[in-house]
C-alpha positions in Angstrom: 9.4 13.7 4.3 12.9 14.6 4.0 13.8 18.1 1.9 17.2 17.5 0.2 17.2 20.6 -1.9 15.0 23.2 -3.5 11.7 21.6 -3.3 12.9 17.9 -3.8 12.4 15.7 -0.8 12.3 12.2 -0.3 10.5 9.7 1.7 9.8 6.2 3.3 6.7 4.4 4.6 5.4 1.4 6.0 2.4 0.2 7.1 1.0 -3.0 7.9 -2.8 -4.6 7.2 -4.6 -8.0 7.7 -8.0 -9.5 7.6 -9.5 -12.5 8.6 -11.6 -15.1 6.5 -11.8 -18.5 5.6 -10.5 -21.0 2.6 -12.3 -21.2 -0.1 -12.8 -24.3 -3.4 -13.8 -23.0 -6.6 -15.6 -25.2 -8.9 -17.6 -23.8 -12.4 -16.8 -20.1 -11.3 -19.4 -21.1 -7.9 -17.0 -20.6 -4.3 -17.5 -23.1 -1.5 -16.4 -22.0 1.9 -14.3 -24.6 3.7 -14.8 -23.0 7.0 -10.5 -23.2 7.9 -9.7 -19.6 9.2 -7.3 -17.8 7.2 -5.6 -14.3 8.0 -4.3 -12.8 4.9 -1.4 -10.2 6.0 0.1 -7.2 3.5 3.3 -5.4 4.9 4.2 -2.8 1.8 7.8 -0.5 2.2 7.8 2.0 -0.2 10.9 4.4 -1.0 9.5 7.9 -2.8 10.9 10.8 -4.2 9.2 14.0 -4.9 9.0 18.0 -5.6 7.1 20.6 -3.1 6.0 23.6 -5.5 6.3 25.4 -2.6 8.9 27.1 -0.4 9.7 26.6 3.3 7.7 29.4 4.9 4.6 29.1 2.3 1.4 28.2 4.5 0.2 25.9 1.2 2.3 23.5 -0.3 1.3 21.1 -3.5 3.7 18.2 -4.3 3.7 15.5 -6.3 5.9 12.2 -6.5 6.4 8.6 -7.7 7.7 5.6 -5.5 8.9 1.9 -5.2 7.1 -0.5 -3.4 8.3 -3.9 -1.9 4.9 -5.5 -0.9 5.5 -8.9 1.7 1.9 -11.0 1.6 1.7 -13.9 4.3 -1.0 -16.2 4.1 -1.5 -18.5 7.4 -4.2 -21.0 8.6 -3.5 -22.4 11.8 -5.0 -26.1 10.4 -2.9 -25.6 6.9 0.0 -28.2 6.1 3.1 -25.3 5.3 2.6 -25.9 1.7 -0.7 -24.0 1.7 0.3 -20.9 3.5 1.8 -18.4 1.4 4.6 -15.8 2.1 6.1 -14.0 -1.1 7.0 -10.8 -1.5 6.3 -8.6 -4.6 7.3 -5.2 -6.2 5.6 -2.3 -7.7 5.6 1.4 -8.1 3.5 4.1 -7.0 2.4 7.8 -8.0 1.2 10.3 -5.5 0.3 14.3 -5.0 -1.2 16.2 -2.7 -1.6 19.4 -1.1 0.1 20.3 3.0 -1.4 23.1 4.5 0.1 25.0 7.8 -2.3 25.2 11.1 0.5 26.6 13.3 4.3 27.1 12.9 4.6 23.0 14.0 1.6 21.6 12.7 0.2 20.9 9.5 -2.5 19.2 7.9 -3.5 18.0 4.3 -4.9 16.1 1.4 -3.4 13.1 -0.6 -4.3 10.7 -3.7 -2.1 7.7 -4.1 -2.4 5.3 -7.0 -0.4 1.7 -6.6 0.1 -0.8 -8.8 1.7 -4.1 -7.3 1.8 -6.9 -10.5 0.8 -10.5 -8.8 1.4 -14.1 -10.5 -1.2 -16.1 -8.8 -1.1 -19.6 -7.8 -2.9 -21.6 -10.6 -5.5 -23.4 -8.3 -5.8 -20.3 -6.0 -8.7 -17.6 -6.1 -7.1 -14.9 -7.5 -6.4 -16.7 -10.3 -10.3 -18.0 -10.2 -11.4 -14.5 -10.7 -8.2 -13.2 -12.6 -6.8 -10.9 -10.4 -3.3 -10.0 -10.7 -2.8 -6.4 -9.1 -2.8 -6.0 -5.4 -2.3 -2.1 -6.1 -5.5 0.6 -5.9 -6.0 3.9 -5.6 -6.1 5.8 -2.1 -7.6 8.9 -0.5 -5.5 10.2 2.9 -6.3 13.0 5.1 -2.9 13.5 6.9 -2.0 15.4 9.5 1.6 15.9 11.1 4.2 17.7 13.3 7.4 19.6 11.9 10.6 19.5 14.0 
């Protein structure tokens, strides 16, 4: 976080997660595995802006703050013609607050809640669509802790 001016700051972050699975058919709402690996990838970068109810030398610090997100999903399966792998890119916002706490002059730790929502137009044949899914948002607990310089 980046303090701009009395209690406003702003922010970037990026992260990157993937799993691993396998293709699936869906016929009459029952899923049939097709046993052809798959490794779905999310890379979100979100820009956030916020207010610290709190000044520089308080040992607790509340904030709370809203953000965009740019969310790249990759789809790849090593055996898949490059009409079935998917790489897209979609946008959402987020809303987040939380609570820093001082340990020692350099080091702090704290609590944060994070709610997403990232809007998805699913493929017509894919699974999402199956099981009508069409945010890739959620809600998120973090324990954070970090280093002042």
């Amino acid at each position: 976080m980046i303090n701009l001016w009395k209690g406003v700051f702003v922010r970037i972050d990026a992260s990157q997660s993937s799993i691993s699975g396998e293709r699936v058919v869906i016929f009459n709402d029952e899923v049939f595995k097709l046993g052809i690996p798959l490794t779905a990838t999310l890379t979100p970068l979100e820009f956030g802006a916020g207010w610290r109810f709190a000044g520089s030398r308080s040992k607790i610090a509340p904030y709370v703050g809203a953000s965009a997100i740019s969310l790249k999903y990759k789809e790849t399966s090593s055996f898949a013609d490059s009409s079935d792998n998917v790489d897209t890119t979609y946008n959402g916002f987020g809303a987040f607050g939380g609570v820093d706490v001082s340990i020692t002059r350099q080091v702090f730790g704290g609590i944060e809640g994070q709610y997403r929502s990232i809007k998805i137009t699913p493929g017509p044949n894919s699974a999402a669509a199956s099981f009508n899914e069409s945010d890739l948002g959620g809600a998120v607990l973090r324990v954070r802790v970090g280093i002042r310089f």
